[in-house]
N, C-alpha and C positions, 0 to 999 in steps of 0.2 A: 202788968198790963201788956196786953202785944203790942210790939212796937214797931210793928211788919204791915207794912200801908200795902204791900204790892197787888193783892187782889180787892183794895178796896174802892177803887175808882174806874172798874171796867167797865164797859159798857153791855146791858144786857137790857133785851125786849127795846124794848119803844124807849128811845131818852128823848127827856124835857130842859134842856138849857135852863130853861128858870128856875127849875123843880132843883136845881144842882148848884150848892152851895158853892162861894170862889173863896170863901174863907174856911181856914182849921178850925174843928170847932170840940177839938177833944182836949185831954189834960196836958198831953206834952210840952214843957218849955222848948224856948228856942235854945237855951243852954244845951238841952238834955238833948235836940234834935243834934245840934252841929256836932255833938261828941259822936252821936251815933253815924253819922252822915262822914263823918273822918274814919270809922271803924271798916263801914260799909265799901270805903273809898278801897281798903286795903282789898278786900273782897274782890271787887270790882276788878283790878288788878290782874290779881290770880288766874280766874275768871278767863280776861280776855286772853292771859298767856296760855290757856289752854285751850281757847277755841283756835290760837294762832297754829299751835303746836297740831292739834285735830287736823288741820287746814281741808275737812270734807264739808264744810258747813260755814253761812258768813248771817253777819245780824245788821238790821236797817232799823234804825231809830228813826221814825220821822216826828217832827215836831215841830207844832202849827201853834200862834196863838194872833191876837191882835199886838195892837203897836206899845210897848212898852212893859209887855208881860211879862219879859224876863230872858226868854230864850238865851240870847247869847251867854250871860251868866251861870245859865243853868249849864251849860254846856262847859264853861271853863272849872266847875267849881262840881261835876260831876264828873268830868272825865279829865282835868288837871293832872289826874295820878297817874293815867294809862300808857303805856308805850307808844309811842307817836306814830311807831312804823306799824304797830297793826290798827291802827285808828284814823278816817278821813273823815274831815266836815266840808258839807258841801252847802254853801249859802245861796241860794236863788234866786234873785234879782227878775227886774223886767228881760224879759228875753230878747237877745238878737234878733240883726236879720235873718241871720243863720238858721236860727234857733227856729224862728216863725217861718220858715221854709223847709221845715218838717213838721208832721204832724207833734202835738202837741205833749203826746209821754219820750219825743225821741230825746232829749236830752235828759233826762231820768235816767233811763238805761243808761247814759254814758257815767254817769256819777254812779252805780250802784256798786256796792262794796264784792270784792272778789273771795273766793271763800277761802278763811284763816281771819277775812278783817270783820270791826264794825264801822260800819257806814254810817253817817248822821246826816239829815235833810234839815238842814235850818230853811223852814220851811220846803214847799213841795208842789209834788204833782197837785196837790189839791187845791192850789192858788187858782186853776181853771176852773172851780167850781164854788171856789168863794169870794175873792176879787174879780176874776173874770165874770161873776153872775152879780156882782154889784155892778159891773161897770160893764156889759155888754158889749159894746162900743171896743175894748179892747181885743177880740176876738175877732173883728176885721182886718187887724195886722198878721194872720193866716192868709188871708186872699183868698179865702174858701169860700167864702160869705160874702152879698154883698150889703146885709142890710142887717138892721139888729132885729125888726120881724122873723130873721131865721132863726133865732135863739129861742124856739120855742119851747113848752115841755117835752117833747122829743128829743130835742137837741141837748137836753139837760138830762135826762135819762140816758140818754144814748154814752154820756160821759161816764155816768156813772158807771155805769157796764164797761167800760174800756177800763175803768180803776180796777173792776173788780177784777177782773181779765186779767189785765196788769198784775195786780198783788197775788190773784191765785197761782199765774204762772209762777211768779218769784218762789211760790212756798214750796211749792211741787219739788224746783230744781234747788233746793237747796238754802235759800235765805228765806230767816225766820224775822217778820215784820212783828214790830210794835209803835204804834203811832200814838201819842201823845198830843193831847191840847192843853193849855195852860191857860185856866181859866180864870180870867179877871174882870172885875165890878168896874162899871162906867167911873167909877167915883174914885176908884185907886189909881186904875190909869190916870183921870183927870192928874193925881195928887203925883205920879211918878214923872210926869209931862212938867208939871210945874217945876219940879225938883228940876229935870234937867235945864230950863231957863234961868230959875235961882240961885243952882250952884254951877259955878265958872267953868270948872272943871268937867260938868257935865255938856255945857253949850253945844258941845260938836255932836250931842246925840238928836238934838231936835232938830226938826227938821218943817217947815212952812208946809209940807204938803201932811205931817200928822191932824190937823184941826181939821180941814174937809173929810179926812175918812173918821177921823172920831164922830163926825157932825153922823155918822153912817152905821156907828154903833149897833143898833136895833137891827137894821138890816142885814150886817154880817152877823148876827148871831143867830137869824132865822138861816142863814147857807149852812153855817155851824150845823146846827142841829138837823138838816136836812142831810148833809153830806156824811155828818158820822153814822144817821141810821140808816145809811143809802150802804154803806162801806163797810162797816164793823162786823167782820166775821170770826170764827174762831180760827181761823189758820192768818188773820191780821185783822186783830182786836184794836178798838178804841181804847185811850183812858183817858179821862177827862179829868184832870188833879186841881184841885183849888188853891189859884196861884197870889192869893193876895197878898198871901204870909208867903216870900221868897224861900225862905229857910225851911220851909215846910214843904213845899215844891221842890226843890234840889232832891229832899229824903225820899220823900216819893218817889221821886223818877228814878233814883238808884235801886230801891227797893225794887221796879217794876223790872229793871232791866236787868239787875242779878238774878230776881227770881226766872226770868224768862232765860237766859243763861243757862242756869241750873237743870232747865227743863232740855235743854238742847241735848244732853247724853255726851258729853264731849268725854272726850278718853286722850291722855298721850300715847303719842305710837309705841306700837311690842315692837322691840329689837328681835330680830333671827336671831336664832342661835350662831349663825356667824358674826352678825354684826356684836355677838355680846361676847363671844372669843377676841374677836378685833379688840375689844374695851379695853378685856382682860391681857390681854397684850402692851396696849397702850400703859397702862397702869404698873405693869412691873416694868417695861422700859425707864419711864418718867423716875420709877422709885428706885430704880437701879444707879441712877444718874449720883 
């Protein structure tokens, strides 16, 4: 069987949120996954050290889900292996005041990855068009606005166009996007929420303000599926991976993001002919010693 998930959860034509299963629903054990998902991890590796080595080209992971989907996990247990010094994660929180006295992609740009790295967005520019459109009201902390009547389908359109803008420039100049949603059933979040109240060690993950946006389920999953077929192009495609099964989610995302890797054309640098005399210098000095 192929065991290569990376082009099986991209987004093409019209996607339907519902229509898109959150559970694995093929023969692979979890066994069989984590061996491959350790193999891939070495891959992975190699990988970044020759995009570092390249240093003409840089990769931006962004990856969005709701609350208890996994993210941060996926993120230790897919990139655990990689060089630290060519890898940054950027986790984005409610914004400053700072932050809110610029327009709204200016702090994106400052987190985006410089070329040799990859960059990761725990979570993203897209929180303005899935949070921010559950919660309108939020977008007055801009001072652009003074009423939530301006949030109208224009203003929601208009956003989208500044994403696309956004991501097209990035592609253009150099960094290759791949955005990732991690997609979870009302019913396993429910069970992963509960976990974190029932076991002790978990407590510090939950948090009183989770149950009001859970209450909101339905509603972030119609932004969901508005925003990703508002934005999914091919120079910065969706994947929408089904994240019920954690262990199956990790494999995926590695699969997606070595394939896309692969696709980048990375080369280590040719030495000149001087610099490979220099070597050879080097090398009978050292062996003369």
């Amino acid at each position: 069987m192929d065991k290569n998930f990376s082009d099986d959860f991209k987004v093409r034509g019209n996607f339907s949120i519902k229509k898109t299963p959150t559970q694995y629903e093929g023969s692979l054990t979890k066994d069989e996954g984590i061996v491959i998902l350790n193999e891939e991890k070495k891959k992975l590796r190699e990988l970044q050290e020759k995009l570092y080595a390249d240093g003409s080209k840089s990769l931006l992971v962004v990856l969005q889900a709701m609350d208890a989907a996994g993210k941060d996990s996926l993120i230790e247990h897919v990139f655990g292996g990689v060089n630290p010094q060519g890898c940054i994660v950027t986790s984005f929180k409610t914004p400053s005041s700072k932050e809110y006295s610029h327009d709204f992609l200016w702090r994106h740009y400052l987190a985006l990855p410089q070329k040799g790295m990859i960059g990761i967005f725990n979570r993203s520019h897209y929180e303005s068009v899935l949070v921010c459109k559950v919660h309108p009201e939020y977008n007055l902390s801009e001072k652009t606005w003074t009423s939530v009547k301006d949030f109208d389908n224009e203003f929601w359109d208009n956003r989208y166009e500044s994403i696309r803008n956004f991501e097209k420039h990035l592609a253009q100049n150099g960094t290759t996007i791949i955005k990732i949603f991690l997609h979870i059933s009302k019913d396993e979040q429910k069970q992963r929420l509960l976990d974190r109240i029932n076991e002790q060690d978990k407590n510090w993950k939950f948090s009183a303000s989770d149950l009001p946006e859970r209450a909101l389920f339905d509603e972030y999953m119609k932004c969901y599926e508005e925003a990703i077929n508002q934005t999914s192009k091919d120079h910065a495609p969706w994947y929408v991976i089904p994240a019920d099964n954690k262990w199956f989610a990790r494999l995926s995302a590695i699969q997606i993001i070595i394939d896309t890797l692969e696709k980048m054309d990375l080369k280590f640098p040719e030495l000149s002919e001087k610099d490979k005399a220099e070597l050879d210098d080097a090398k009978k000095q050292l062996e003369s010693e």
